[in-house]
Every structure is written in C-alpha cells, then in structure tokens.
C-alpha positions as CSV (number, residue, x, y, z in Angstrom):
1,X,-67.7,78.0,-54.5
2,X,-70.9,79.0,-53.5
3,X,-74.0,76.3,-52.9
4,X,-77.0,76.0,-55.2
5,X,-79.7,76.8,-52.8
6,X,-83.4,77.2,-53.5
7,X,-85.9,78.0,-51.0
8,X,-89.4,77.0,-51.9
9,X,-93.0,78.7,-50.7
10,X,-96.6,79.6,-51.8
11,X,-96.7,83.0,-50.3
12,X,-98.7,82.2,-47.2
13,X,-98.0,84.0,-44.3
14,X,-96.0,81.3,-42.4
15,X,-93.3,80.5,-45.8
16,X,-93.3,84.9,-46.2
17,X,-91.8,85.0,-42.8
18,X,-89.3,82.0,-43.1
19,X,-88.4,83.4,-46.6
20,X,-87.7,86.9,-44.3
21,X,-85.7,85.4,-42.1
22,X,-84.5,82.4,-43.0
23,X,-83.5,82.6,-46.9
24,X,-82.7,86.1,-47.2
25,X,-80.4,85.8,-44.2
26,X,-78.0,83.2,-45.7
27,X,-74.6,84.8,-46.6
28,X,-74.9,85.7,-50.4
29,X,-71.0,85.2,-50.2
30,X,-71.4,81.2,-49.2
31,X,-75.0,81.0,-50.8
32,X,-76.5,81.0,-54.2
33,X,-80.4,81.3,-53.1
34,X,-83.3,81.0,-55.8
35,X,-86.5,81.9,-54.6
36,X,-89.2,79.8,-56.3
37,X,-93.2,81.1,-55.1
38,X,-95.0,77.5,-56.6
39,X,-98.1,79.5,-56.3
40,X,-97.2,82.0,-59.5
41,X,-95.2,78.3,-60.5
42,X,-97.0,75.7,-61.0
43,X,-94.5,74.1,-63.3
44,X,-91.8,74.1,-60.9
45,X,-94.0,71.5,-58.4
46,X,-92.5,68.6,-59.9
47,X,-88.7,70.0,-59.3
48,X,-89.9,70.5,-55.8
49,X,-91.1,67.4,-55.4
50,X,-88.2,65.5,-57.4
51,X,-86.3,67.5,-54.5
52,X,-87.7,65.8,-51.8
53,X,-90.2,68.5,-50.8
54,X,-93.1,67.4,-49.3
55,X,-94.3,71.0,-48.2
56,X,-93.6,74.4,-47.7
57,X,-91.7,76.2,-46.9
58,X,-88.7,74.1,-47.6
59,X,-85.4,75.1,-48.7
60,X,-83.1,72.4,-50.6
61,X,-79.5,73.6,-49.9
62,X,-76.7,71.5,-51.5
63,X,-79.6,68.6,-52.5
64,X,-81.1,68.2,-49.4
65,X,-84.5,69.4,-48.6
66,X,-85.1,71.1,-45.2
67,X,-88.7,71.7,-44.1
68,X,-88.9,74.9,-42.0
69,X,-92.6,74.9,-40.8
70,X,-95.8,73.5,-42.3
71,X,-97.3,76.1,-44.4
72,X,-99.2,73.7,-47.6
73,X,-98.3,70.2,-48.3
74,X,-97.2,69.9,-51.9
75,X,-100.2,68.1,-52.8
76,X,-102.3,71.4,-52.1
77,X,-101.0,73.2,-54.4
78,X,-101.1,71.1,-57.3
C-alpha cells in the first residue's frame, strides 16, 4: 500500500528546489505524492495548517509534517 504523501510549497526558489529533489525523488512505487503550490491555493492553507505545517516547504508523509527548509511561514501566505 502506498503512503498518502503531500508535499506543500509557494513556488519560491528554495520549496522549487526541495520539490526537485526531494518530492519528485520519492519512489512512486512506495509513495502517493500530491503536490499542492498554496500560492495558486489559497484554499488548501487551512489543510496545511490542520497538517501541522507551519511553513514551506513541508511535506506531510503518512500524517506527519516534515519541514525541509524555511521558504514562507504559513502565515505569509494567507
């Protein structure tokens, strides 16, 4: 079974590159990755936040938010 995975950014620079080589190097056999840009939606920032992220980019695999670098806090892009 593969794990609900979403990987969260707002296409700056620093969450482009962690999308590159972070989420898009996850085995698509093991991992079920949604990519989710908050800057084209919006609506999504409260599912980001409800998953724990506090900014991006973050990727939530299996529940649990991971924050790669420090791109925007959440609050920024509201």
């Amino acid at each position: 079974m593969k794990l609900k995975t979403r990987f969260y950014h707002a296409g700056c620079p620093v969450c482009v590159e962690a999308e590159n080589k972070i989420a898009h190097a996850l085995d698509p056999a093991r991992y079920d990755v949604e990519i989710v840009h908050l800057g084209e939606q919006k609506s999504r920032i409260a599912e980001a936040e409800t998953s724990g992220v506090k900014s991006v980019p973050a990727l939530v695999l299996d529940g649990v938010p991971l924050h790669i670098n420090f791109g925007a806090s959440i609050d920024d892009l509201k």
